[in-house]
Jmol script that loads the backbone (N, CA, C; Angstrom):
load data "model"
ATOM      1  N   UNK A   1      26.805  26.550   1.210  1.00  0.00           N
ATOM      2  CA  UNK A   1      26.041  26.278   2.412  1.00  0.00           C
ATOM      3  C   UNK A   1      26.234  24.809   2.785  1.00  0.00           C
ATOM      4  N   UNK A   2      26.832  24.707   3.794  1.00  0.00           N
ATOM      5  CA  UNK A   2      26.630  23.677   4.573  1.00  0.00           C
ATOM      6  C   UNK A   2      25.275  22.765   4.920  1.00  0.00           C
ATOM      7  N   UNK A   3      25.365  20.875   4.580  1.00  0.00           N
ATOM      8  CA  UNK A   3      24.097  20.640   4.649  1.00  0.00           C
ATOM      9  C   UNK A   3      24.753  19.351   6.093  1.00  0.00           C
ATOM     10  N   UNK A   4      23.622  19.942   6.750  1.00  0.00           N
ATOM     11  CA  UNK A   4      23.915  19.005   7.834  1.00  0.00           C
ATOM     12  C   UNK A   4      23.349  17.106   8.141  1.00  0.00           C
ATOM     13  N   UNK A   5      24.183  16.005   8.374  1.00  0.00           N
ATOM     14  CA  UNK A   5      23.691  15.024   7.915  1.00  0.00           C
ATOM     15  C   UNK A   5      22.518  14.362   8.542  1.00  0.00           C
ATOM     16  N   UNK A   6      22.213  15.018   9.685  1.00  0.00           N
ATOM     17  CA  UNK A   6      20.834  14.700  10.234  1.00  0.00           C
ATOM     18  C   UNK A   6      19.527  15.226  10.160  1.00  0.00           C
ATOM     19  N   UNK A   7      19.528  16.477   8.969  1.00  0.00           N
ATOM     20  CA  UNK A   7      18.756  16.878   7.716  1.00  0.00           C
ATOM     21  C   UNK A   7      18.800  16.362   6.947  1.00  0.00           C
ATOM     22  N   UNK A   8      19.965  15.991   6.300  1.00  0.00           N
ATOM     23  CA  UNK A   8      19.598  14.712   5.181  1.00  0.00           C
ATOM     24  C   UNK A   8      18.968  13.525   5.420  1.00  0.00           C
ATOM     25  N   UNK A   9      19.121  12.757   6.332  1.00  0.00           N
ATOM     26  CA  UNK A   9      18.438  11.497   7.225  1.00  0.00           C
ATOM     27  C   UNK A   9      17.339  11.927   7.092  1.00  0.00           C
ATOM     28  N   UNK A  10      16.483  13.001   7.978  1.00  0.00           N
ATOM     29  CA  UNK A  10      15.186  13.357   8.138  1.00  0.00           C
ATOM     30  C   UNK A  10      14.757  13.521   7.006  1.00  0.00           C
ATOM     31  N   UNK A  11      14.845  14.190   5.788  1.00  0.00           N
ATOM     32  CA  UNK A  11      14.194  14.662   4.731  1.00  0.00           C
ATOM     33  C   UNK A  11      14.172  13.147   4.114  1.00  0.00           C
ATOM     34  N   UNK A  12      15.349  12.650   3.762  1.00  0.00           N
ATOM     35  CA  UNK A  12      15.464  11.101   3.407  1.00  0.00           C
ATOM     36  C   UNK A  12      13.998  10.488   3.551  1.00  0.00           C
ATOM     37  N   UNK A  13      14.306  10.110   5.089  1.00  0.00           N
ATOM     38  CA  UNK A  13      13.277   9.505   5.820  1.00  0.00           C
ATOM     39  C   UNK A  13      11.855  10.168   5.634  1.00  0.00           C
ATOM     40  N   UNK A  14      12.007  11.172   5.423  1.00  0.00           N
ATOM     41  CA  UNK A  14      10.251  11.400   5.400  1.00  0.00           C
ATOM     42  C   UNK A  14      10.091  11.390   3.347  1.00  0.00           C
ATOM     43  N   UNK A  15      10.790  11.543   2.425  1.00  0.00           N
ATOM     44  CA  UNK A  15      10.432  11.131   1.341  1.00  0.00           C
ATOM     45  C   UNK A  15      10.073   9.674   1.022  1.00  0.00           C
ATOM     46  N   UNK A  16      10.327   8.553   1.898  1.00  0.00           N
ATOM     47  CA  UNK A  16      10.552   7.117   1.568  1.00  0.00           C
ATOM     48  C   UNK A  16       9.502   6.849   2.690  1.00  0.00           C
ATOM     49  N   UNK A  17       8.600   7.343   4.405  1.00  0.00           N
ATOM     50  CA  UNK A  17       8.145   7.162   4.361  1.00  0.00           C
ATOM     51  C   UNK A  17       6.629   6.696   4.400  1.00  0.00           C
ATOM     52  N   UNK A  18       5.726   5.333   4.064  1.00  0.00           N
ATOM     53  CA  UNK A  18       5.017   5.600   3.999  1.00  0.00           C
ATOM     54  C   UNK A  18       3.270   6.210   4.255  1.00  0.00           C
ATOM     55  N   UNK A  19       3.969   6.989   5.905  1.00  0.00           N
ATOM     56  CA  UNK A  19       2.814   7.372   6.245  1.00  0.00           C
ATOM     57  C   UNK A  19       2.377   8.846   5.655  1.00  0.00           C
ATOM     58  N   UNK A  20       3.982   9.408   4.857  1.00  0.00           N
ATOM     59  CA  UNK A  20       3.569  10.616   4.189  1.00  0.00           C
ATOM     60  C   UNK A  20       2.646  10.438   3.044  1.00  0.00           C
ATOM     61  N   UNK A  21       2.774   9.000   2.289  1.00  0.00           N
ATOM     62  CA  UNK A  21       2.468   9.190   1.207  1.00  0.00           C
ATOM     63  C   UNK A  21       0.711   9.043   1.286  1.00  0.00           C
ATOM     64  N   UNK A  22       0.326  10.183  -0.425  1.00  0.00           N
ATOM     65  CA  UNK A  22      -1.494  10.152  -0.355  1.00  0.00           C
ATOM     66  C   UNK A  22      -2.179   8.809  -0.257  1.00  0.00           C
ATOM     67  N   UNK A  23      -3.117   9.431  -0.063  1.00  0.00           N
ATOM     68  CA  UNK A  23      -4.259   8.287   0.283  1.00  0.00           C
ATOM     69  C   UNK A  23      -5.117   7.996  -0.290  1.00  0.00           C
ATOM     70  N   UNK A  24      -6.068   7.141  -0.912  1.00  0.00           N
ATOM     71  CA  UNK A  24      -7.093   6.849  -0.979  1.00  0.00           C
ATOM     72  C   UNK A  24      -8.130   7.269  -0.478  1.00  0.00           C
ATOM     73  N   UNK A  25      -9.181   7.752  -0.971  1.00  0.00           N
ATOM     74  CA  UNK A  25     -10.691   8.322   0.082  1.00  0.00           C
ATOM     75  C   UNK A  25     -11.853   7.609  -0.793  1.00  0.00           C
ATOM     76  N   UNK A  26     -11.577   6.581  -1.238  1.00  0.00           N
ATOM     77  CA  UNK A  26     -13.017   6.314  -2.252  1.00  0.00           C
ATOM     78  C   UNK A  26     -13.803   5.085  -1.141  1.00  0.00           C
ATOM     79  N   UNK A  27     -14.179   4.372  -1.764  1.00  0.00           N
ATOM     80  CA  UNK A  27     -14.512   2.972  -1.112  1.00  0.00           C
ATOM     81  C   UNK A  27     -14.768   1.865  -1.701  1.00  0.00           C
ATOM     82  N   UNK A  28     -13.203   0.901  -1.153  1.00  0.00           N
ATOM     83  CA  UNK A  28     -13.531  -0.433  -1.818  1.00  0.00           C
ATOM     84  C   UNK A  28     -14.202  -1.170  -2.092  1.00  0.00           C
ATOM     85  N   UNK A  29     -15.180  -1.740  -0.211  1.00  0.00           N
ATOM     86  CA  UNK A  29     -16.140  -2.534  -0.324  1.00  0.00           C
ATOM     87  C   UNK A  29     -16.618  -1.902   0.458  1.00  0.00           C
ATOM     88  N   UNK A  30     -18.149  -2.611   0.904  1.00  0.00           N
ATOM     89  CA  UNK A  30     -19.183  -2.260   2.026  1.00  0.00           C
ATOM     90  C   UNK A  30     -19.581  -3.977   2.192  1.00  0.00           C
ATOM     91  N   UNK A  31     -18.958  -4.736   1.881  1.00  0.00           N
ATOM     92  CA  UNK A  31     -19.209  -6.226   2.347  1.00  0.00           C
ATOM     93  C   UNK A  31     -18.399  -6.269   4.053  1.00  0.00           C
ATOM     94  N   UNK A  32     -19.335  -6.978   4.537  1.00  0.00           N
ATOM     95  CA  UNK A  32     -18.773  -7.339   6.283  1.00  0.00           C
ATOM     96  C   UNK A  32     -17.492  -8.099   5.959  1.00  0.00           C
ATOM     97  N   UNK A  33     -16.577  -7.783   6.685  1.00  0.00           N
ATOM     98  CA  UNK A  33     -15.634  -8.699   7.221  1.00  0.00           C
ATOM     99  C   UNK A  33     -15.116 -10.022   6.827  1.00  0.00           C
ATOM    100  N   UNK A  34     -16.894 -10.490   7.392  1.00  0.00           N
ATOM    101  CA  UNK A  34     -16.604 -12.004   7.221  1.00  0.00           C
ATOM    102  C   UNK A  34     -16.869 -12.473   6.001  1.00  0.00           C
ATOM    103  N   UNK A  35     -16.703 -11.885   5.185  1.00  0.00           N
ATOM    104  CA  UNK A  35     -16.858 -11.888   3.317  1.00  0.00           C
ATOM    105  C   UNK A  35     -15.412 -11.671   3.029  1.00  0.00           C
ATOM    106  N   UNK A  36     -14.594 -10.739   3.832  1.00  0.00           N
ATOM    107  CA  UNK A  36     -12.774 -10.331   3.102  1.00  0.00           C
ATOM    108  C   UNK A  36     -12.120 -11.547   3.162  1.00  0.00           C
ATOM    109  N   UNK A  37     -11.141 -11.436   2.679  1.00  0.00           N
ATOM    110  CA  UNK A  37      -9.970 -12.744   2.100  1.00  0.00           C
ATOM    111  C   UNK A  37      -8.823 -12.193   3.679  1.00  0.00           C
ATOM    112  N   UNK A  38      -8.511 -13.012   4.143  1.00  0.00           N
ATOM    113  CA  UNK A  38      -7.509 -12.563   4.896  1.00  0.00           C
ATOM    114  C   UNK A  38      -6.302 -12.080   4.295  1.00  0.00           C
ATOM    115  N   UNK A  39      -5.345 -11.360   5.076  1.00  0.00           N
ATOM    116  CA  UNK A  39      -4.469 -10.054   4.397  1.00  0.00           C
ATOM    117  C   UNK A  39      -3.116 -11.327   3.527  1.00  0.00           C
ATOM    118  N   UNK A  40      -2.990 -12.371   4.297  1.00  0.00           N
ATOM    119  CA  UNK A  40      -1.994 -13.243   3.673  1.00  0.00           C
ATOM    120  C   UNK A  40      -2.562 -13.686   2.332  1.00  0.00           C
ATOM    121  N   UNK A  41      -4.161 -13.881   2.166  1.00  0.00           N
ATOM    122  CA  UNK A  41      -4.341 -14.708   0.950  1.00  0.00           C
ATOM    123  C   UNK A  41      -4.426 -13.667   0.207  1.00  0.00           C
ATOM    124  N   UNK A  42      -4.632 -11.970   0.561  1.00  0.00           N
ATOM    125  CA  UNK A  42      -4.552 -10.754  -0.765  1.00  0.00           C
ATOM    126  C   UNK A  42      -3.927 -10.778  -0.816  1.00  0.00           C
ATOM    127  N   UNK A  43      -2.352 -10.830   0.015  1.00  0.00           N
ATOM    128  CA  UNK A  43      -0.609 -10.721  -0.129  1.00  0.00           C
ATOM    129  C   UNK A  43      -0.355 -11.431  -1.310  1.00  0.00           C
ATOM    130  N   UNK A  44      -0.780 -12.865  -1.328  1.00  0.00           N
ATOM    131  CA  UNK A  44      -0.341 -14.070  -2.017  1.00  0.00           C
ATOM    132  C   UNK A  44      -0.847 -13.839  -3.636  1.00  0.00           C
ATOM    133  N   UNK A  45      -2.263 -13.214  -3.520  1.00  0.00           N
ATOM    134  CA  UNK A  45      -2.667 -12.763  -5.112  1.00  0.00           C
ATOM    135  C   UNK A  45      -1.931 -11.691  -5.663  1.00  0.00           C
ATOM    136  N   UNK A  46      -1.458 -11.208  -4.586  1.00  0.00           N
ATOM    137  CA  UNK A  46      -1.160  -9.518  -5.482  1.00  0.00           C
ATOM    138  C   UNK A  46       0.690 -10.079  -5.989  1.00  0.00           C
ATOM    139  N   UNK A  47       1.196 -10.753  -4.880  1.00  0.00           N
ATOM    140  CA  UNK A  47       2.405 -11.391  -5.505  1.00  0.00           C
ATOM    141  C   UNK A  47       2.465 -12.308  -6.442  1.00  0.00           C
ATOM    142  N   UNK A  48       1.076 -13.186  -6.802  1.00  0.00           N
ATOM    143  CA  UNK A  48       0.968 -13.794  -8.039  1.00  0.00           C
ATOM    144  C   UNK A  48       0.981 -13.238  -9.282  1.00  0.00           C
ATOM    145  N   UNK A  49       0.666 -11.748  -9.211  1.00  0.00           N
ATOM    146  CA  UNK A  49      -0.008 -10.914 -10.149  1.00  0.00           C
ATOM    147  C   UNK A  49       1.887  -9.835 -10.698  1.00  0.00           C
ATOM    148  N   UNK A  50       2.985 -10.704  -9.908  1.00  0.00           N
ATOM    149  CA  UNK A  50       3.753  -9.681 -10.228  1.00  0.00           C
ATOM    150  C   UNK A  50       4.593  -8.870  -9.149  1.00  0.00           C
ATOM    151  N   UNK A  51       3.962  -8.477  -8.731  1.00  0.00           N
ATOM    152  CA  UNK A  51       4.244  -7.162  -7.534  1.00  0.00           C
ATOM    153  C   UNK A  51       5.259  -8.150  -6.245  1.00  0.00           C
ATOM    154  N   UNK A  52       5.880  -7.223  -6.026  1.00  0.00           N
ATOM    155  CA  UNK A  52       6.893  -7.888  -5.112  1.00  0.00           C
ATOM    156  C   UNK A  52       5.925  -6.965  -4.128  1.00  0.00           C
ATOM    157  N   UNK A  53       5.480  -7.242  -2.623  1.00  0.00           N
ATOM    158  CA  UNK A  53       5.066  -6.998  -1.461  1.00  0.00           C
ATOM    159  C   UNK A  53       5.806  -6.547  -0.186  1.00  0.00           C
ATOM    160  N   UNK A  54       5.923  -4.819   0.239  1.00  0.00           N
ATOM    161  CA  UNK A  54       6.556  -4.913   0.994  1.00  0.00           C
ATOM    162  C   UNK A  54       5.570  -4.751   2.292  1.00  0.00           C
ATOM    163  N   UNK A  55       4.842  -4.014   2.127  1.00  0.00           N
ATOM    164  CA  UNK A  55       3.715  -4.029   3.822  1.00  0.00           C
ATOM    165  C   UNK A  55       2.196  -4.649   2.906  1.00  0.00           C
ATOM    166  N   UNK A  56       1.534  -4.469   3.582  1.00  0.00           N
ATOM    167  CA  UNK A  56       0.022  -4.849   3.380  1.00  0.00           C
ATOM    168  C   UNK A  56      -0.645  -4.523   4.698  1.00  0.00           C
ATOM    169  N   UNK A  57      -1.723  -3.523   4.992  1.00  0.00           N
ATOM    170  CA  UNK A  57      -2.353  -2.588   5.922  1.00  0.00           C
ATOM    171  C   UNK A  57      -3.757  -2.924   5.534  1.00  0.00           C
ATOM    172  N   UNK A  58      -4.539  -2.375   6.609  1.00  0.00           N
ATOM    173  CA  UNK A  58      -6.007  -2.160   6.549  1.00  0.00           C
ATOM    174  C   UNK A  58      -5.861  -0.426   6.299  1.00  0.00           C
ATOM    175  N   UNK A  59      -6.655   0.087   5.577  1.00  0.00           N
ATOM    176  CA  UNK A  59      -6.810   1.711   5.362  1.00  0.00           C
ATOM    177  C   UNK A  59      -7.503   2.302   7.084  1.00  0.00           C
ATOM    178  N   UNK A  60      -7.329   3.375   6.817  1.00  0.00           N
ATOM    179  CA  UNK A  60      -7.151   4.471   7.742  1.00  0.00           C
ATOM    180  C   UNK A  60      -9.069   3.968   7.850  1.00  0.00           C
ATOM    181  N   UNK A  61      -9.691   4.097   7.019  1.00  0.00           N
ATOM    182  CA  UNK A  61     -11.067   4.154   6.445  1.00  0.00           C
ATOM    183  C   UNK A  61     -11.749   2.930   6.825  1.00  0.00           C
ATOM    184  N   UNK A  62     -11.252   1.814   6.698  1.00  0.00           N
ATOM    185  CA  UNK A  62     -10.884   0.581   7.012  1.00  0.00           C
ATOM    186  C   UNK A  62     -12.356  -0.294   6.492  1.00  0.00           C
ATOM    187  N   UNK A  63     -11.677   0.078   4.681  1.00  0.00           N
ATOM    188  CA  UNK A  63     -12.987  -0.396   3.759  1.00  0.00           C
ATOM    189  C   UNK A  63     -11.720  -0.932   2.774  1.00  0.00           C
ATOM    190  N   UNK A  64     -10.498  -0.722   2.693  1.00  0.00           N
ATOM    191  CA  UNK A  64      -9.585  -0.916   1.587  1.00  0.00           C
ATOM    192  C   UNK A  64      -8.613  -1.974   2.765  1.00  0.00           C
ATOM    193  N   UNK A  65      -7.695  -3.001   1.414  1.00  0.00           N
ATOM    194  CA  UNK A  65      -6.162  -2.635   1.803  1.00  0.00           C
ATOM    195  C   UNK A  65      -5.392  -1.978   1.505  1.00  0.00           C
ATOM    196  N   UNK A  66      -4.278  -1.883   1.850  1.00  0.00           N
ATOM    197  CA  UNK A  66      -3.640  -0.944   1.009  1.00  0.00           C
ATOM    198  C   UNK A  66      -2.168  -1.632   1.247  1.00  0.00           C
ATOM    199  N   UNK A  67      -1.840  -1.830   0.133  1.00  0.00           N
ATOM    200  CA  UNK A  67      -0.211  -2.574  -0.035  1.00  0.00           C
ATOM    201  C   UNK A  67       0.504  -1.541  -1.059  1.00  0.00           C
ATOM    202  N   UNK A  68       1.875  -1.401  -0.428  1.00  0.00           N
ATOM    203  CA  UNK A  68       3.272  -1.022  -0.639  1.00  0.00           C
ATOM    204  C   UNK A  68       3.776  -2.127  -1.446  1.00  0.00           C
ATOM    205  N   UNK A  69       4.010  -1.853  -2.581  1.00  0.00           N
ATOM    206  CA  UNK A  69       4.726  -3.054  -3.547  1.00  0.00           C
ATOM    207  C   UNK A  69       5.205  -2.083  -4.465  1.00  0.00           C
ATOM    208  N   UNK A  70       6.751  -3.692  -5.221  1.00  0.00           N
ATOM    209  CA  UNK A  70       7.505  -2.711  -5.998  1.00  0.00           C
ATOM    210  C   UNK A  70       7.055  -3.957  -7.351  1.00  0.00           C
ATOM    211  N   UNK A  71       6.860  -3.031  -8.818  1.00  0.00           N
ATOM    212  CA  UNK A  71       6.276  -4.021  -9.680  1.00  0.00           C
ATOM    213  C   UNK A  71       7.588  -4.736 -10.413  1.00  0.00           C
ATOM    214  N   UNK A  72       7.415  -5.460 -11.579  1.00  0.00           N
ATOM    215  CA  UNK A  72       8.170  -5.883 -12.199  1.00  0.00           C
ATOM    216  C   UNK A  72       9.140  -4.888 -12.804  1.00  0.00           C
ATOM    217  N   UNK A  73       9.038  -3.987 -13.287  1.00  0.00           N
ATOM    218  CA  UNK A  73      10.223  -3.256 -13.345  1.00  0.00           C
ATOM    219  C   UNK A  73      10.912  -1.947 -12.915  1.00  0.00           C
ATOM    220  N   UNK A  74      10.291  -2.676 -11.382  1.00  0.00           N
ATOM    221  CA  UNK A  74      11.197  -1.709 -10.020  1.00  0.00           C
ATOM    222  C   UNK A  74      10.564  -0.523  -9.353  1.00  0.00           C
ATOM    223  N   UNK A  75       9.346  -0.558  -9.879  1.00  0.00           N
ATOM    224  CA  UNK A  75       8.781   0.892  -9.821  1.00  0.00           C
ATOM    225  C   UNK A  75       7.934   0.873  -8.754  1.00  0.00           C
ATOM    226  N   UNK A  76       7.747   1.819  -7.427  1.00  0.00           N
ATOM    227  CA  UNK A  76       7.564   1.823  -6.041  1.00  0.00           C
ATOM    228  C   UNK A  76       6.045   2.007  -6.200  1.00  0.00           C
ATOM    229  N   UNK A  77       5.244   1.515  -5.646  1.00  0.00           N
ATOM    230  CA  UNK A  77       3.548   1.608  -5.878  1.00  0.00           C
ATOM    231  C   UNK A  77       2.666   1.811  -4.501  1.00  0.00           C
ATOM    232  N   UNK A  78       1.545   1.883  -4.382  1.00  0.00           N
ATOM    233  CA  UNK A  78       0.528   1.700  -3.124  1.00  0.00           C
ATOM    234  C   UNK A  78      -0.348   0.980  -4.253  1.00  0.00           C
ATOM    235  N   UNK A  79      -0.944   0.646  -3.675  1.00  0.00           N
ATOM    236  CA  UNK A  79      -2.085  -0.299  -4.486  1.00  0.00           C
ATOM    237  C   UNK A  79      -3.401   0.484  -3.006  1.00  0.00           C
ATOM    238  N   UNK A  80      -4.455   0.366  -3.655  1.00  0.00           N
ATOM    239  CA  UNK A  80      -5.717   0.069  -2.732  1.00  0.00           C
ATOM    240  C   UNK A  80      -6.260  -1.383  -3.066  1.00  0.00           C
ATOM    241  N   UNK A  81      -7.068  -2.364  -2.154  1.00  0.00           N
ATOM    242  CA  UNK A  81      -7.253  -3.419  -2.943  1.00  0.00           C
ATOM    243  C   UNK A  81      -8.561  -3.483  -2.070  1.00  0.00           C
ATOM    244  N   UNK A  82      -9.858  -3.685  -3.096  1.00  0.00           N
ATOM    245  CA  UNK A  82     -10.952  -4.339  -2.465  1.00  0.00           C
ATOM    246  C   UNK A  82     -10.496  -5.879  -1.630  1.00  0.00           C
ATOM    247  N   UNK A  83     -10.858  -5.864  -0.354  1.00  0.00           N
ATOM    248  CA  UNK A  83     -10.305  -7.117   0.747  1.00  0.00           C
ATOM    249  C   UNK A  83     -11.484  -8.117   0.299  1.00  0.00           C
ATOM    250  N   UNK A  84     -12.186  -8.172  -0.534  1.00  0.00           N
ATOM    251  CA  UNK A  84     -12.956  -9.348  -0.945  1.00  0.00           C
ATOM    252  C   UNK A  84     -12.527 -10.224  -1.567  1.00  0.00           C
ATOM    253  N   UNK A  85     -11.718  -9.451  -2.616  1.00  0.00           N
ATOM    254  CA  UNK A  85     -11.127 -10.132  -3.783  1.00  0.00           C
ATOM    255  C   UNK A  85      -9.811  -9.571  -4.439  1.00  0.00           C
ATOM    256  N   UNK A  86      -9.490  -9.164  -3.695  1.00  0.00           N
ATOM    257  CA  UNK A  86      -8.159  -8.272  -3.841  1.00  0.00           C
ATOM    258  C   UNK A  86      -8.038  -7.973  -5.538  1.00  0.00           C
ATOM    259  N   UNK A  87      -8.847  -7.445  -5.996  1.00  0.00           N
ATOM    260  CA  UNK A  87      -9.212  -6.598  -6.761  1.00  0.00           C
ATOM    261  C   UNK A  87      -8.089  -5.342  -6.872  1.00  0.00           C
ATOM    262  N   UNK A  88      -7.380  -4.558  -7.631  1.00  0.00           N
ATOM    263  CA  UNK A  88      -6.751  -3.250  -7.207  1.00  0.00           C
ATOM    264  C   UNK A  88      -7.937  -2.460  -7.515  1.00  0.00           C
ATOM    265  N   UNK A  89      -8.785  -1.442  -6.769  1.00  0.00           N
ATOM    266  CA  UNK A  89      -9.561  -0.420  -6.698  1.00  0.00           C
ATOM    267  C   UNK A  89      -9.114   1.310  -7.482  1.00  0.00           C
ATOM    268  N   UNK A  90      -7.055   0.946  -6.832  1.00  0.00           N
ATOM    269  CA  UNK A  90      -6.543   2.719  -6.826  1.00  0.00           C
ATOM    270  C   UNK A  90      -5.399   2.301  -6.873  1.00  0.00           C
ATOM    271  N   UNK A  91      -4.406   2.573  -8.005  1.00  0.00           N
ATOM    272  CA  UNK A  91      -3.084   2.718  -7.899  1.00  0.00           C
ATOM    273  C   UNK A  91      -2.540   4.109  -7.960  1.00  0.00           C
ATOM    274  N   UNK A  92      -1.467   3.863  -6.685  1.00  0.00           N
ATOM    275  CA  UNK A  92      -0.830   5.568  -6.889  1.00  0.00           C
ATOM    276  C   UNK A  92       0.597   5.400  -6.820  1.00  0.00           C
TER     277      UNK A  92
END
end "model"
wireframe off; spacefill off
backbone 0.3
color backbone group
């Protein structure tokens, strides 16, 4: 059977990305806003901590962050992160 290459692209593309991947439903914080760390200074901890950073988002829920990082030995992650203290809450 013939595999056609703009089925491979698509399937590709939707295994890698990450709006397929699960989610989080718990809850990070219930602190206001003006208590969170802005998304550059959680970026900057979570890359201190290791993790190479490829996005960093507010959740769907919009009580989490949620960062796309690959760790020290290569391995593809979501993190959830309490935005107070960039805490990880949920790794998947």
């Amino acid at each position: 059977m013939k595999q056609s290459p703009l089925a491979l692209v698509l399937v590709a593309g939707l295994a890698f990305n990450p709006a397929f991947a699960s989610s989080y439903a718990g809850t990070c914080t219930t602190a206001s806003e003006d208590q969170w760390m802005t998304q550059a200074a959680a970026q900057a901890k979570i890359a201190a901590a290791g993790y190479t950073v490829a996005r960093l988002k507010r959740t769907r829920s919009g009580n989490c962050y949620e960062v796309y990082v690959t760790d020290k030995s290569g391995k593809r992650m979501e993190l959830f992160l309490d935005p107070t203290n960039a805490n990880i809450v949920h790794s998947e």
